[in-house]
C-alpha positions as CSV (number, residue, x, y, z in Angstrom):
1,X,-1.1,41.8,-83.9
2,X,-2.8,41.9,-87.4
3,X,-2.7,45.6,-89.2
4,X,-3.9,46.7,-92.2
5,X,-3.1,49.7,-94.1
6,X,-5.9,51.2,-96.5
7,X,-5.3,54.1,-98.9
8,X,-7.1,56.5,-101.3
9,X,-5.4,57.0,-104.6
10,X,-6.2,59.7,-107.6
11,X,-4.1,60.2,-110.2
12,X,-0.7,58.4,-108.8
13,X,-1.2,60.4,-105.2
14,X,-1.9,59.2,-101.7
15,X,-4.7,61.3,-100.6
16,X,-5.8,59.5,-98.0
17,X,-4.9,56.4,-95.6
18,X,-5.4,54.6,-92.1
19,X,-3.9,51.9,-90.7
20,X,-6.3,49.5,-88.8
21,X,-5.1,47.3,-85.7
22,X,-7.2,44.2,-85.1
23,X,-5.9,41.8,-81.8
24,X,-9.1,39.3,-81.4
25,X,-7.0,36.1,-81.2
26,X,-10.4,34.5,-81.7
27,X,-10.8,35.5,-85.9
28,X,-9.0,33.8,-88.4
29,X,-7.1,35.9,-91.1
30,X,-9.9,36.2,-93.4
31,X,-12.0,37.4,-90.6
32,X,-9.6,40.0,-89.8
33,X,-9.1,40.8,-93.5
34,X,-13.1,41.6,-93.6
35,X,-13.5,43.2,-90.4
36,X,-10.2,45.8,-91.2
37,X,-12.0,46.3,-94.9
38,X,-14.9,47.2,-93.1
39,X,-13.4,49.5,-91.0
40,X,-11.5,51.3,-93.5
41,X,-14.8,51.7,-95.8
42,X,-16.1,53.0,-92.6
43,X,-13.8,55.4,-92.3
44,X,-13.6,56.6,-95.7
45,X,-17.3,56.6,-96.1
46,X,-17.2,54.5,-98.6
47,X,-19.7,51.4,-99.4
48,X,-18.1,47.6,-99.4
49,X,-16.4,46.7,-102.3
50,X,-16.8,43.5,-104.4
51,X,-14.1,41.1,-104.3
52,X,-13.1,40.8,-108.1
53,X,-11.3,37.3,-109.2
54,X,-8.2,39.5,-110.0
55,X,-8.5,41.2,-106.4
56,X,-8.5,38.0,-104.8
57,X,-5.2,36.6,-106.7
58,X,-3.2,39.5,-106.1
59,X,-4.3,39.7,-102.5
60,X,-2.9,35.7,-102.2
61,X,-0.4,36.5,-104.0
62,X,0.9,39.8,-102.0
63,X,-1.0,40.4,-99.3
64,X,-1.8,43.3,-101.0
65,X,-4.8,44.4,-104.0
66,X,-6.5,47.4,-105.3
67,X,-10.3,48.1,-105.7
68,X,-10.9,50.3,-108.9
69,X,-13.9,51.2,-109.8
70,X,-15.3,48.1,-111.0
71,X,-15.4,46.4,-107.5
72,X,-17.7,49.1,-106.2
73,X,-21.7,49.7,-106.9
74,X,-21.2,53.5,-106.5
75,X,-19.4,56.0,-108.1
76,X,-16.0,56.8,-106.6
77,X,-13.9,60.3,-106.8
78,X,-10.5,58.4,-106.6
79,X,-9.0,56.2,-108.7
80,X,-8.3,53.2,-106.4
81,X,-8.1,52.0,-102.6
82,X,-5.6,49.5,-101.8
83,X,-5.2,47.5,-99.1
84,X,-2.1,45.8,-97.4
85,X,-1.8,43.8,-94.5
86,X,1.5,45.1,-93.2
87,X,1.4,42.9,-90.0
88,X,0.1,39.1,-89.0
């Protein structure tokens, strides 16, 4: 089971989050990494973010990153969303 946990920061607070369960044995991890992203972007109504050099390090690194405001084309009302896989 592969689960991903998204949340909305602003100021230090959690205002929002979702955790999203994927179970196709047929994706890869970065497959499922996409496809939860999309979902949570989905969810939040919120447009794809761009995958930043330093997003991509920390999220090897971790498992784990933060979008800020430079990985997306639109303006945001929150700070940051994070993502964290929480389960492979």
């Amino acid at each position: 089971m592969f689960r991903m946990w998204g949340k909305l920061f602003k100021e230090n607070h959690l205002i929002r989050d979702i955790v999203i369960e994927n179970d196709h044995p047929e994706l890869n991890r970065t497959r499922k990494v996409f496809a939860s992203l999309e979902e949570i972007c989905i969810a939040f109504d919120l447009g794809q973010p761009i995958w930043l050099d330093s997003t991509i390090n920390d999220f090897r690194r971790h498992s784990k990153c933060r979008f800020t405001q430079d990985a997306f084309v639109e303006q945001i009302d929150f700070d940051y969303l994070e993502i964290h896989i929480i389960e492979e």
